[in-house]
mmCIF file of the N, C-alpha and C atoms, coordinates in Angstrom:
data_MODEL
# 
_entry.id   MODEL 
# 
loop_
_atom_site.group_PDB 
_atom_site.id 
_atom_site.type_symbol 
_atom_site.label_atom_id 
_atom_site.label_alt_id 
_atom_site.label_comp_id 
_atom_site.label_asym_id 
_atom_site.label_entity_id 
_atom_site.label_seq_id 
_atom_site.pdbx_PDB_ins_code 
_atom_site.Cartn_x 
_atom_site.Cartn_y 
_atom_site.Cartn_z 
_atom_site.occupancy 
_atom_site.B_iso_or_equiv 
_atom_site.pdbx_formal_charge 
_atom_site.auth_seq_id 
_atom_site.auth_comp_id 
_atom_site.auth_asym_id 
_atom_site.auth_atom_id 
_atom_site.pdbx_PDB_model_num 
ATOM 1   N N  . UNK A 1 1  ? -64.590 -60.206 83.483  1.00 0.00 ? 1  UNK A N  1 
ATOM 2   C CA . UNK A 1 1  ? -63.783 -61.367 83.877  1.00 0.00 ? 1  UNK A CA 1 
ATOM 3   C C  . UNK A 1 1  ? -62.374 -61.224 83.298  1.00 0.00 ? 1  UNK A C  1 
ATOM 4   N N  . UNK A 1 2  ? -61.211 -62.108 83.970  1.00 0.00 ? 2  UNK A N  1 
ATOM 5   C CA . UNK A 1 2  ? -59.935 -61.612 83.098  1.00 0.00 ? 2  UNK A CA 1 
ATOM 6   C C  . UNK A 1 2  ? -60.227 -62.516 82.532  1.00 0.00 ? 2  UNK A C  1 
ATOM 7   N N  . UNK A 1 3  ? -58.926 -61.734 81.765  1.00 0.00 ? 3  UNK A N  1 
ATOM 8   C CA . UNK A 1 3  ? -58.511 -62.657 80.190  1.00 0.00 ? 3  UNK A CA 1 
ATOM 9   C C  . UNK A 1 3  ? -57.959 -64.108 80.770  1.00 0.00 ? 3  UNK A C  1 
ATOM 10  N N  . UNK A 1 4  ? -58.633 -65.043 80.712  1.00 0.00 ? 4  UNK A N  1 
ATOM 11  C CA . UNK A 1 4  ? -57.448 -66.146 80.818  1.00 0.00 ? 4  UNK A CA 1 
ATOM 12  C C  . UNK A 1 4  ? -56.515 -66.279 79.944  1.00 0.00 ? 4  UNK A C  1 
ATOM 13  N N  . UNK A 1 5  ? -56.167 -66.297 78.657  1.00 0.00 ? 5  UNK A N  1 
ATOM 14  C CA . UNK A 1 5  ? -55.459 -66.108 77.433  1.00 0.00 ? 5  UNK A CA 1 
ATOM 15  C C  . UNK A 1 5  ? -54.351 -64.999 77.853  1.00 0.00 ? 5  UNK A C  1 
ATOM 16  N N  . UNK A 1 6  ? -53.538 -64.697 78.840  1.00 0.00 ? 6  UNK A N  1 
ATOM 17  C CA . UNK A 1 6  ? -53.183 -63.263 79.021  1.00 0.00 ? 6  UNK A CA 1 
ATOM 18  C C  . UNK A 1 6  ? -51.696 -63.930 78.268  1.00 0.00 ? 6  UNK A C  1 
ATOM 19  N N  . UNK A 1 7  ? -51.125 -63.103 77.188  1.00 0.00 ? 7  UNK A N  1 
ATOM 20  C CA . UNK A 1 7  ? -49.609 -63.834 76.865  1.00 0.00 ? 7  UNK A CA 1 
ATOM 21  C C  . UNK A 1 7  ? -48.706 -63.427 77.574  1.00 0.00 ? 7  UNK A C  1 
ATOM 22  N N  . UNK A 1 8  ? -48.038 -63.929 77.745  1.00 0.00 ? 8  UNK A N  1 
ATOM 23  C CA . UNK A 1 8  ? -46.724 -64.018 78.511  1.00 0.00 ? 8  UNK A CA 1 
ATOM 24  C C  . UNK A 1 8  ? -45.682 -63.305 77.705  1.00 0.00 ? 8  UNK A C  1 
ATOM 25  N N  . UNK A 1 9  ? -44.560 -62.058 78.457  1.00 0.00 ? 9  UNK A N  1 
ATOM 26  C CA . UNK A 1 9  ? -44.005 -61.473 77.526  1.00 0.00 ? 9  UNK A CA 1 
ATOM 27  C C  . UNK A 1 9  ? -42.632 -62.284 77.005  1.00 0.00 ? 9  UNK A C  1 
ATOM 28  N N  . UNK A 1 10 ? -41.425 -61.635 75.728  1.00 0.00 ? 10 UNK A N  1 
ATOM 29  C CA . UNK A 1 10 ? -40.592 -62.514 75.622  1.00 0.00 ? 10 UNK A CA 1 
ATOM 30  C C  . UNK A 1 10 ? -39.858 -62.552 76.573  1.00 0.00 ? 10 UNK A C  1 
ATOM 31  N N  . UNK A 1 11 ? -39.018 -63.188 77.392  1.00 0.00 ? 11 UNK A N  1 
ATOM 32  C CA . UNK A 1 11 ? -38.539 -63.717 78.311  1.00 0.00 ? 11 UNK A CA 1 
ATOM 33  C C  . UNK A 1 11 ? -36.831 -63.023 78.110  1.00 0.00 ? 11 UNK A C  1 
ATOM 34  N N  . UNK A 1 12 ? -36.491 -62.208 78.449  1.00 0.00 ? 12 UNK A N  1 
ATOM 35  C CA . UNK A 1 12 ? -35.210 -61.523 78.643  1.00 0.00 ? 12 UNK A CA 1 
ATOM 36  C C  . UNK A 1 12 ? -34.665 -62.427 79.750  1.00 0.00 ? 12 UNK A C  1 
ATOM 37  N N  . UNK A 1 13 ? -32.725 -62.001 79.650  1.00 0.00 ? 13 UNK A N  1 
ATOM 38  C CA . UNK A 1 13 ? -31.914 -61.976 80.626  1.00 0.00 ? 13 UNK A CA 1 
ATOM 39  C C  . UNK A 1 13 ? -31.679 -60.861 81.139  1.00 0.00 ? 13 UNK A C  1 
ATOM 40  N N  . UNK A 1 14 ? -30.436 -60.769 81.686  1.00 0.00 ? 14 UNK A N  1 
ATOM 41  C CA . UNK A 1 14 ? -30.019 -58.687 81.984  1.00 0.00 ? 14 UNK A CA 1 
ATOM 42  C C  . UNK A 1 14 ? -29.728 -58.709 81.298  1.00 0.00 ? 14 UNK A C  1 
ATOM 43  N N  . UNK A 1 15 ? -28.872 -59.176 80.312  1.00 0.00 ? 15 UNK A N  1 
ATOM 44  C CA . UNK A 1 15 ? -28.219 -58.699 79.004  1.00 0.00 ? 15 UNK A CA 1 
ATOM 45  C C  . UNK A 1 15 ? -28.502 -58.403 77.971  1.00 0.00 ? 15 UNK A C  1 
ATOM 46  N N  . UNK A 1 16 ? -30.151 -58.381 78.396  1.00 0.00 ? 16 UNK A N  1 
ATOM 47  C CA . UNK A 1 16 ? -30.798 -58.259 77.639  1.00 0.00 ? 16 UNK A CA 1 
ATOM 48  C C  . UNK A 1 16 ? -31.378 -59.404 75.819  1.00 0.00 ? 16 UNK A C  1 
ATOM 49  N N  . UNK A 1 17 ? -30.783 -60.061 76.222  1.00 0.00 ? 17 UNK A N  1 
ATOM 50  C CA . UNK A 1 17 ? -30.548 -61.693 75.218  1.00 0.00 ? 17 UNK A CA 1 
ATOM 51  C C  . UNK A 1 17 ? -32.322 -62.356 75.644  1.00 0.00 ? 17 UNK A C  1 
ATOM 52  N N  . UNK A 1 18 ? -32.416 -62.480 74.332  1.00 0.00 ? 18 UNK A N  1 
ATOM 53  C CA . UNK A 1 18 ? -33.396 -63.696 74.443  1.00 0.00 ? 18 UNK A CA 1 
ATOM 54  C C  . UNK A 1 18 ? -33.433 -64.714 75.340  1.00 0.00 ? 18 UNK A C  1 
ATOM 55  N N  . UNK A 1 19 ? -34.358 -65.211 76.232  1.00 0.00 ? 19 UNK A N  1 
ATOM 56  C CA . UNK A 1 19 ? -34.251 -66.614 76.471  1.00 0.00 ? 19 UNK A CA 1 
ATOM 57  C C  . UNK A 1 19 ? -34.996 -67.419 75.541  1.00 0.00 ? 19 UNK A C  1 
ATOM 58  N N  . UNK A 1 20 ? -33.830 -68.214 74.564  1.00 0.00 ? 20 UNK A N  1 
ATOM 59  C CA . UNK A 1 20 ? -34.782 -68.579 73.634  1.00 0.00 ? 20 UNK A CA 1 
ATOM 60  C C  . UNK A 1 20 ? -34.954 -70.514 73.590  1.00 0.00 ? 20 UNK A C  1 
ATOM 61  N N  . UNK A 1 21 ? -34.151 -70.606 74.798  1.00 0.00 ? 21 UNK A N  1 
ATOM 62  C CA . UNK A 1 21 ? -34.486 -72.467 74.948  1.00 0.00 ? 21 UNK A CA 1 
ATOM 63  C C  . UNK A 1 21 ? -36.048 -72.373 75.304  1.00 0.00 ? 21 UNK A C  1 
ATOM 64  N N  . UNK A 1 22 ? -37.078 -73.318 74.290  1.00 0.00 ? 22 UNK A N  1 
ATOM 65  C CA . UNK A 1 22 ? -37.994 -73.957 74.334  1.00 0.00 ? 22 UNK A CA 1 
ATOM 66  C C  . UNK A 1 22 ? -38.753 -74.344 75.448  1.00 0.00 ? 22 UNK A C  1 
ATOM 67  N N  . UNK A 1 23 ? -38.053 -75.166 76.243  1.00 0.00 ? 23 UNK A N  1 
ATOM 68  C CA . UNK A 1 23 ? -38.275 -75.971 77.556  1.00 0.00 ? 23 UNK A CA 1 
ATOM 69  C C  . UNK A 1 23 ? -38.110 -75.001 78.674  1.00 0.00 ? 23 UNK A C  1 
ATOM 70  N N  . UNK A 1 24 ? -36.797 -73.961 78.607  1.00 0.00 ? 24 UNK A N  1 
ATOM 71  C CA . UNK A 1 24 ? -36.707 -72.948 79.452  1.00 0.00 ? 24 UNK A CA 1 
ATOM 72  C C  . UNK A 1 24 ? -38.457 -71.540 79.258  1.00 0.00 ? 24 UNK A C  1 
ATOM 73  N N  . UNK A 1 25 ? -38.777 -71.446 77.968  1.00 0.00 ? 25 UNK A N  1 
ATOM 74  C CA . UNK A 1 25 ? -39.849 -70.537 77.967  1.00 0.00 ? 25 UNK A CA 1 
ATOM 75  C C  . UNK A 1 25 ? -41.295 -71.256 78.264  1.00 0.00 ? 25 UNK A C  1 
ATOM 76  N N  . UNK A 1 26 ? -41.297 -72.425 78.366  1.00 0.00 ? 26 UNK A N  1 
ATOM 77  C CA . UNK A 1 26 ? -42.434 -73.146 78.844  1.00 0.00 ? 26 UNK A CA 1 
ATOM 78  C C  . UNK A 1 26 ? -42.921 -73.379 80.034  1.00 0.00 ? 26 UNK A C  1 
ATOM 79  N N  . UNK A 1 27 ? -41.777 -73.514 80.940  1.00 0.00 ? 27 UNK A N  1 
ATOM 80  C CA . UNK A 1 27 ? -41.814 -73.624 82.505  1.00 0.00 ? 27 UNK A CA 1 
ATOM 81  C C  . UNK A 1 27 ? -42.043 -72.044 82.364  1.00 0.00 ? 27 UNK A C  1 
ATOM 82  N N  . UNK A 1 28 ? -40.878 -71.340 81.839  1.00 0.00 ? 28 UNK A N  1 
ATOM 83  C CA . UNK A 1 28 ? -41.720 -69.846 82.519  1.00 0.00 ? 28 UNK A CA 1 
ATOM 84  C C  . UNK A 1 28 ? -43.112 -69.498 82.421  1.00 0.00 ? 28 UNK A C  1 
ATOM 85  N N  . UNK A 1 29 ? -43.601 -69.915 81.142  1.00 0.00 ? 29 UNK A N  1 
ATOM 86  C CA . UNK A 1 29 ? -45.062 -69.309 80.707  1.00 0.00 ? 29 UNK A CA 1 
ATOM 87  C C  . UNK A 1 29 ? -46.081 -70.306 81.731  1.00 0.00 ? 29 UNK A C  1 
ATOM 88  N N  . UNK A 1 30 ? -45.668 -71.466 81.918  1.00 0.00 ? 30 UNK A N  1 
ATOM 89  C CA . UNK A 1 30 ? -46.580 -72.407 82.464  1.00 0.00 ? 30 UNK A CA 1 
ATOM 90  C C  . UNK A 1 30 ? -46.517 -71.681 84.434  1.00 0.00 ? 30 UNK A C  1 
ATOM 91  N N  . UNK A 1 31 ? -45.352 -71.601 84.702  1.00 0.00 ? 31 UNK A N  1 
ATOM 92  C CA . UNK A 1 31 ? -45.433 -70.885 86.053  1.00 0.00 ? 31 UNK A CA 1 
ATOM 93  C C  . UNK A 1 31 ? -46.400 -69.778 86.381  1.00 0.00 ? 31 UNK A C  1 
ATOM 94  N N  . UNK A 1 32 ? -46.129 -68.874 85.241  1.00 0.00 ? 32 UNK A N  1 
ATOM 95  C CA . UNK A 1 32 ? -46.996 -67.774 85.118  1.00 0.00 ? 32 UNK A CA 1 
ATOM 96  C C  . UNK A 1 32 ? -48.365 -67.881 85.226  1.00 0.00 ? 32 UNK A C  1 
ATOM 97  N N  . UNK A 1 33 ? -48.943 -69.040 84.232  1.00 0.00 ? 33 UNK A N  1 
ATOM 98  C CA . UNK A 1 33 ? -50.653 -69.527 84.242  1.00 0.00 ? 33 UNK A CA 1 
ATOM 99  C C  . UNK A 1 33 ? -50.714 -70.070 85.739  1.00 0.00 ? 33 UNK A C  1 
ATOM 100 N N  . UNK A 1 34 ? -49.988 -70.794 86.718  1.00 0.00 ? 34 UNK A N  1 
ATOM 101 C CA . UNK A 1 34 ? -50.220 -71.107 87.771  1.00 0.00 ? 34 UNK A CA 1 
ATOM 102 C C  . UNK A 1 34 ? -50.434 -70.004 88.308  1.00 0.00 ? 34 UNK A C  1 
ATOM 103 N N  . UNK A 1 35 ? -49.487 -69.261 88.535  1.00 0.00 ? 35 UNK A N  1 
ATOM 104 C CA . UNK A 1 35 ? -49.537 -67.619 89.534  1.00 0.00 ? 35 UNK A CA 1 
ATOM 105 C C  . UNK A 1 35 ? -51.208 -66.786 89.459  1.00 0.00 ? 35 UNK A C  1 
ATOM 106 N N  . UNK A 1 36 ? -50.780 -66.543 88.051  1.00 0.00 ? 36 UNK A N  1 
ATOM 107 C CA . UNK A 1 36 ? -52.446 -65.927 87.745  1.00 0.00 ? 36 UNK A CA 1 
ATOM 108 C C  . UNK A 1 36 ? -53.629 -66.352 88.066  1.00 0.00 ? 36 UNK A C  1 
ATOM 109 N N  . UNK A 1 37 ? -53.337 -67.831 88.318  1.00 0.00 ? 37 UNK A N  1 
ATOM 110 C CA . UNK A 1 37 ? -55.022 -68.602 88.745  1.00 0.00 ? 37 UNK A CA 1 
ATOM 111 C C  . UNK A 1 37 ? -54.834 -68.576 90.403  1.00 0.00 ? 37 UNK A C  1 
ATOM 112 N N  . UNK A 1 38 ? -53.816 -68.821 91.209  1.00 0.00 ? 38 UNK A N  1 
ATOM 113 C CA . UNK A 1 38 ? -53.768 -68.681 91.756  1.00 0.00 ? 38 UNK A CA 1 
ATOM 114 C C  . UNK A 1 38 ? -53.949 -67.392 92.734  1.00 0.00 ? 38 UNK A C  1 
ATOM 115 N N  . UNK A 1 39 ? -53.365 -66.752 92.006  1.00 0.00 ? 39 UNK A N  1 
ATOM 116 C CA . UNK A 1 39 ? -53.179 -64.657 92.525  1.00 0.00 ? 39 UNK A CA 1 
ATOM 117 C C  . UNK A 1 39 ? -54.915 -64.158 92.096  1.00 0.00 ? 39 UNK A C  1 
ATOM 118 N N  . UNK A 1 40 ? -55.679 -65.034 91.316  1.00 0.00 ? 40 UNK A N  1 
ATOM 119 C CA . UNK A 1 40 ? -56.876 -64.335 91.032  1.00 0.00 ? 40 UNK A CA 1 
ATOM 120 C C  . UNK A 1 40 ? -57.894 -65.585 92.020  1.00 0.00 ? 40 UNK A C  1 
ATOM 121 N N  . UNK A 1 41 ? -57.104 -66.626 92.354  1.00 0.00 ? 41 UNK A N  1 
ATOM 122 C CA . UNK A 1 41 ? -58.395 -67.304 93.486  1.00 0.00 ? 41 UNK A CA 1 
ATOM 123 C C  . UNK A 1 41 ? -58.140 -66.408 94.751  1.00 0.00 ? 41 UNK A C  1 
ATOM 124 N N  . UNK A 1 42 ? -57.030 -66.121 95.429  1.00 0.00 ? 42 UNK A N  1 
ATOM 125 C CA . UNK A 1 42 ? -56.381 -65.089 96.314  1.00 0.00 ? 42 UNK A CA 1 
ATOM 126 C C  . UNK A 1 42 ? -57.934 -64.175 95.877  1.00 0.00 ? 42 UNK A C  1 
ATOM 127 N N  . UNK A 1 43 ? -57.885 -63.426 95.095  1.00 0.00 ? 43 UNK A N  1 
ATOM 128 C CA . UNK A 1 43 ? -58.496 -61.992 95.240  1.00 0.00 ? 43 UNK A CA 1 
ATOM 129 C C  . UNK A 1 43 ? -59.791 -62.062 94.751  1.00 0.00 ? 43 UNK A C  1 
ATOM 130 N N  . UNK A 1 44 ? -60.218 -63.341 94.906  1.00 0.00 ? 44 UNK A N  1 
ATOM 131 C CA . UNK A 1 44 ? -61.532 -63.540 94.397  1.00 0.00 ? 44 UNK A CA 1 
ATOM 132 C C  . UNK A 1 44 ? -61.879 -63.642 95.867  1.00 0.00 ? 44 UNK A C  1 
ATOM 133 N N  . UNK A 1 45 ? -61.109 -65.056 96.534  1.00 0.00 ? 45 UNK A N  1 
ATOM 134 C CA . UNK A 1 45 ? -61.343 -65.012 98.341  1.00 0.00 ? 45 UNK A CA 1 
ATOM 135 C C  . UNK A 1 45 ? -61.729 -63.885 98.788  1.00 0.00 ? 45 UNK A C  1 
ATOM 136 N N  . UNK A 1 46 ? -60.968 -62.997 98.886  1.00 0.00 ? 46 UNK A N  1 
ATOM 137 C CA . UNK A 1 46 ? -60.767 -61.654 99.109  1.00 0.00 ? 46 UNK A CA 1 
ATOM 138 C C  . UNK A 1 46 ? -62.053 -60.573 99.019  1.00 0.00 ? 46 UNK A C  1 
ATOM 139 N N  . UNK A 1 47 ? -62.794 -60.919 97.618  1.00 0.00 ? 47 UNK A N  1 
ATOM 140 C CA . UNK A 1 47 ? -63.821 -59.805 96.968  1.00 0.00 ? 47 UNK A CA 1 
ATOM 141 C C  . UNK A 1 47 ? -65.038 -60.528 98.319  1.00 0.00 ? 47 UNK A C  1 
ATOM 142 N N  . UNK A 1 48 ? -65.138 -61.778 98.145  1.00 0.00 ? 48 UNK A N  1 
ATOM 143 C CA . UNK A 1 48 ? -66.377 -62.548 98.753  1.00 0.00 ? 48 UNK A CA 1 
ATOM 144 C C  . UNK A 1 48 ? -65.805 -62.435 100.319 1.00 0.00 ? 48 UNK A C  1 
ATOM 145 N N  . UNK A 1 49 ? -65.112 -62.487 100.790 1.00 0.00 ? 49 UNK A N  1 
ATOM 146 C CA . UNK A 1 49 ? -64.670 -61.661 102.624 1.00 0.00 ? 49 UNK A CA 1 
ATOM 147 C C  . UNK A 1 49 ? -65.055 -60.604 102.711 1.00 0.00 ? 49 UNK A C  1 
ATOM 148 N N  . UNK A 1 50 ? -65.663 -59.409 101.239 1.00 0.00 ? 50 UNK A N  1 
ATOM 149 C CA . UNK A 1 50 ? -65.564 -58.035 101.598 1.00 0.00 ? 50 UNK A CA 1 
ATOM 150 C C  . UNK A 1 50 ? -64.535 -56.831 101.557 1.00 0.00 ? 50 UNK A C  1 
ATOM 151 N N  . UNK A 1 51 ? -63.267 -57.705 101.475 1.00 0.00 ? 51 UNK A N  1 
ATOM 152 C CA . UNK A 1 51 ? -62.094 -57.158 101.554 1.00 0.00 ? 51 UNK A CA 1 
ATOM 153 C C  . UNK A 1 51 ? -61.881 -56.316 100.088 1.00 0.00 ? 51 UNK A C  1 
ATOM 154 N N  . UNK A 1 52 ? -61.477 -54.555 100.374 1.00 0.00 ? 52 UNK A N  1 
ATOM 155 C CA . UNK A 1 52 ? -61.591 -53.878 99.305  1.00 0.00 ? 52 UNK A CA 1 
ATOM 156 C C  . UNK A 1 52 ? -61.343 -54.806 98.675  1.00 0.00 ? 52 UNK A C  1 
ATOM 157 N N  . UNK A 1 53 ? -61.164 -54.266 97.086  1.00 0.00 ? 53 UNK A N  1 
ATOM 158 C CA . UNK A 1 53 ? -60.644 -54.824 95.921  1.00 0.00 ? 53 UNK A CA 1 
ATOM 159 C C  . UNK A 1 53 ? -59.538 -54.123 95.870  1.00 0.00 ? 53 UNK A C  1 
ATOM 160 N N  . UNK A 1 54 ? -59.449 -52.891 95.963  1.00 0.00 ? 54 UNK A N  1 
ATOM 161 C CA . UNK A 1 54 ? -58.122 -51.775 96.137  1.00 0.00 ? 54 UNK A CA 1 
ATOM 162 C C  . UNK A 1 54 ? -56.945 -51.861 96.856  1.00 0.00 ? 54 UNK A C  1 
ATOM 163 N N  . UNK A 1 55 ? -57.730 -52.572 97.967  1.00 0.00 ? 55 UNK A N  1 
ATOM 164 C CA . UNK A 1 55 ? -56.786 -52.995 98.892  1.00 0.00 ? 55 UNK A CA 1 
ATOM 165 C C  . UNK A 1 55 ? -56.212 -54.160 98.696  1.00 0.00 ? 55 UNK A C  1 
ATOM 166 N N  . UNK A 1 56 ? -56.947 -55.322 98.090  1.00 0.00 ? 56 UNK A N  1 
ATOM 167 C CA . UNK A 1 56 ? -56.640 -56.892 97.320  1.00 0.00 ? 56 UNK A CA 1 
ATOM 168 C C  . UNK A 1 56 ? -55.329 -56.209 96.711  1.00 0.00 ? 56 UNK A C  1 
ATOM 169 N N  . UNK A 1 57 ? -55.442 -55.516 95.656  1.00 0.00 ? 57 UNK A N  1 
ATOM 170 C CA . UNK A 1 57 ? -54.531 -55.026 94.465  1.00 0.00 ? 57 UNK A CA 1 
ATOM 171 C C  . UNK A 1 57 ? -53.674 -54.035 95.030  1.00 0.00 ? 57 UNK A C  1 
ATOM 172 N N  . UNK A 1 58 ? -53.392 -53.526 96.683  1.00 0.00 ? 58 UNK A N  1 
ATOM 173 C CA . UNK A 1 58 ? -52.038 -53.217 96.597  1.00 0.00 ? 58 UNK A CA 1 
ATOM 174 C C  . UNK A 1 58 ? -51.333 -54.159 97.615  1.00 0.00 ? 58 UNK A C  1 
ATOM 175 N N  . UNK A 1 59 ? -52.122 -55.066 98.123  1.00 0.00 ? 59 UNK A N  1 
ATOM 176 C CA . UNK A 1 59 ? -51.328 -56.225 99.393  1.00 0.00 ? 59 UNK A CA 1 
ATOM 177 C C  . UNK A 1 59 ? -50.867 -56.964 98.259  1.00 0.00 ? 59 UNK A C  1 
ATOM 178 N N  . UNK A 1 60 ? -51.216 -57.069 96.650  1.00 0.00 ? 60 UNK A N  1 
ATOM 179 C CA . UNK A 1 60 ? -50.450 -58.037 95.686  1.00 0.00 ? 60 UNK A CA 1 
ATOM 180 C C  . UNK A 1 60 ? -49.660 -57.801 95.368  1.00 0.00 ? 60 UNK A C  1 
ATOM 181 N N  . UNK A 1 61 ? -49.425 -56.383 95.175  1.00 0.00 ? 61 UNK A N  1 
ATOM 182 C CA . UNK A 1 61 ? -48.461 -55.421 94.475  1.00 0.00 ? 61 UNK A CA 1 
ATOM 183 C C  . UNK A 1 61 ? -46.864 -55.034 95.624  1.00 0.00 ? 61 UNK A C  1 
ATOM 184 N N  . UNK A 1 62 ? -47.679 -55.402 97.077  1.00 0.00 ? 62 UNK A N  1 
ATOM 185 C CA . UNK A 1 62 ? -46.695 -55.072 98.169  1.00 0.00 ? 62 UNK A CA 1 
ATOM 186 C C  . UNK A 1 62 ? -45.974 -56.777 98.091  1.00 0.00 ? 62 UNK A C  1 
ATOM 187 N N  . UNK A 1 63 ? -46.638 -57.592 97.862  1.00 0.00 ? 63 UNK A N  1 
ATOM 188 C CA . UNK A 1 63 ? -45.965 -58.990 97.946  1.00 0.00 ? 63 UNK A CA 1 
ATOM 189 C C  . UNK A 1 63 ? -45.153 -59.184 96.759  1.00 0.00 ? 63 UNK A C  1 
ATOM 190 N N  . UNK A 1 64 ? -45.595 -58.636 95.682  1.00 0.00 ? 64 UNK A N  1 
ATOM 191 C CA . UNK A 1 64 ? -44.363 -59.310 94.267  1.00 0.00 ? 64 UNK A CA 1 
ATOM 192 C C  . UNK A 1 64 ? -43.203 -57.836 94.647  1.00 0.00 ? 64 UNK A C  1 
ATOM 193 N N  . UNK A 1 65 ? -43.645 -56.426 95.117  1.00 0.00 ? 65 UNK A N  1 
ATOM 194 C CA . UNK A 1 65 ? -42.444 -56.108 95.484  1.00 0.00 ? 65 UNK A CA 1 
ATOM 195 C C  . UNK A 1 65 ? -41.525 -56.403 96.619  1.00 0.00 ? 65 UNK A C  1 
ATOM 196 N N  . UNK A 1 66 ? -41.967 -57.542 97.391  1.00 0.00 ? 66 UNK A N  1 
ATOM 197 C CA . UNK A 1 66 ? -40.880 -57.702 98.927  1.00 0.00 ? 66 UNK A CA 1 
ATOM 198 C C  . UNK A 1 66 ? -40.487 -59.396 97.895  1.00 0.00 ? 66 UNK A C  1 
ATOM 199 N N  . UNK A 1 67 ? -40.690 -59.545 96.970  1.00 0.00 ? 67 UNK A N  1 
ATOM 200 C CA . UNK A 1 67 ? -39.752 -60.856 96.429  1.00 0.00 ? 67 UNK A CA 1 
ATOM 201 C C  . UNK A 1 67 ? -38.290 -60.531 96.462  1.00 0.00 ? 67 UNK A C  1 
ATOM 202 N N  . UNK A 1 68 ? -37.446 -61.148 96.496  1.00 0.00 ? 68 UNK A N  1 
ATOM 203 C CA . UNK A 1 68 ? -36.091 -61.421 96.295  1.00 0.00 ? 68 UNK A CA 1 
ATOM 204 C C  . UNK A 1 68 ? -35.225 -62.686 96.348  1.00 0.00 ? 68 UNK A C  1 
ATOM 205 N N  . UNK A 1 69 ? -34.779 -63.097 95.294  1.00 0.00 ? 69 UNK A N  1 
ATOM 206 C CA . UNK A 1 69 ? -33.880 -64.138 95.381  1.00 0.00 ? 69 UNK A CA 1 
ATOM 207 C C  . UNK A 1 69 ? -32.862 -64.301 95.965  1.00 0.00 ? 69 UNK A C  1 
ATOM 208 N N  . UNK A 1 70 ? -32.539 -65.200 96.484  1.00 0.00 ? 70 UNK A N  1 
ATOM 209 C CA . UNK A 1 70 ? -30.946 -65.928 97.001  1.00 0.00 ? 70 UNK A CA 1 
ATOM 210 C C  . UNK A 1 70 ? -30.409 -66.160 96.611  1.00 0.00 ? 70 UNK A C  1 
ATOM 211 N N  . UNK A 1 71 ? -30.694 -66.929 94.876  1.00 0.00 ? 71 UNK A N  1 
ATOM 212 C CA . UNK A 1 71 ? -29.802 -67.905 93.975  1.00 0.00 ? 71 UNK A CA 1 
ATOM 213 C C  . UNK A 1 71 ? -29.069 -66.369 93.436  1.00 0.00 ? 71 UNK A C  1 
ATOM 214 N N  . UNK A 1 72 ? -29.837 -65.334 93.133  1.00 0.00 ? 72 UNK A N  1 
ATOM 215 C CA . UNK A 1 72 ? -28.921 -64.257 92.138  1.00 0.00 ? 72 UNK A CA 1 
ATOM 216 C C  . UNK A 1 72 ? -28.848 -63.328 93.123  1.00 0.00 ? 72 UNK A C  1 
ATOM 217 N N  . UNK A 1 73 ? -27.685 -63.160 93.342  1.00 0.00 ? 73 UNK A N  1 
ATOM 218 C CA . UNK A 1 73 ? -26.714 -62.269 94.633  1.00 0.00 ? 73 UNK A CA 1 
ATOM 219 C C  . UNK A 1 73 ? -26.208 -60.633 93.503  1.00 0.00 ? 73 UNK A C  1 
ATOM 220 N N  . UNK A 1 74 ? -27.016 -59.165 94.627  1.00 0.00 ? 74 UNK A N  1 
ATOM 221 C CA . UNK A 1 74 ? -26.565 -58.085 93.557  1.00 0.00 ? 74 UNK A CA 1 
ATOM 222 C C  . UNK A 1 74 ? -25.710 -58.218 93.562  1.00 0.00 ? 74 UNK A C  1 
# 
């Protein structure tokens, strides 16, 4: 089973700087516990459809790589 406990790493900018506001590392870590329960009900669906597991774990891997933001322009 996973870890539910999984920690969350420290939270960089590009500049490599801490993000070290409180309230700012809480929403991140708390987003994160959403994703994971979520991204593991996804591939739990998935195991009980039959659907590889291999294949679960690269359609996840193809979706967090086609992310891109709007707000931060290269």
């Amino acid at each position: 089973m996973a870890n539910k406990n999984l920690k969350w790493p420290i939270w960089i900018r590009d500049d490599k700087s801490i993000v070290s506001c409180t309230e700012k590392v809480k929403v991140m870590n708390e987003n994160f516990d959403e994703l994971k329960q979520m991204t593991q009900d996804a591939f739990d669906d998935g195991i009980l459809m039959e659907v590889s597991d291999e294949q679960m774990k690269k359609a996840l891997f193809t979706l967090i790589e086609s992310l891109d933001s709007p707000i931060k322009k290269k």
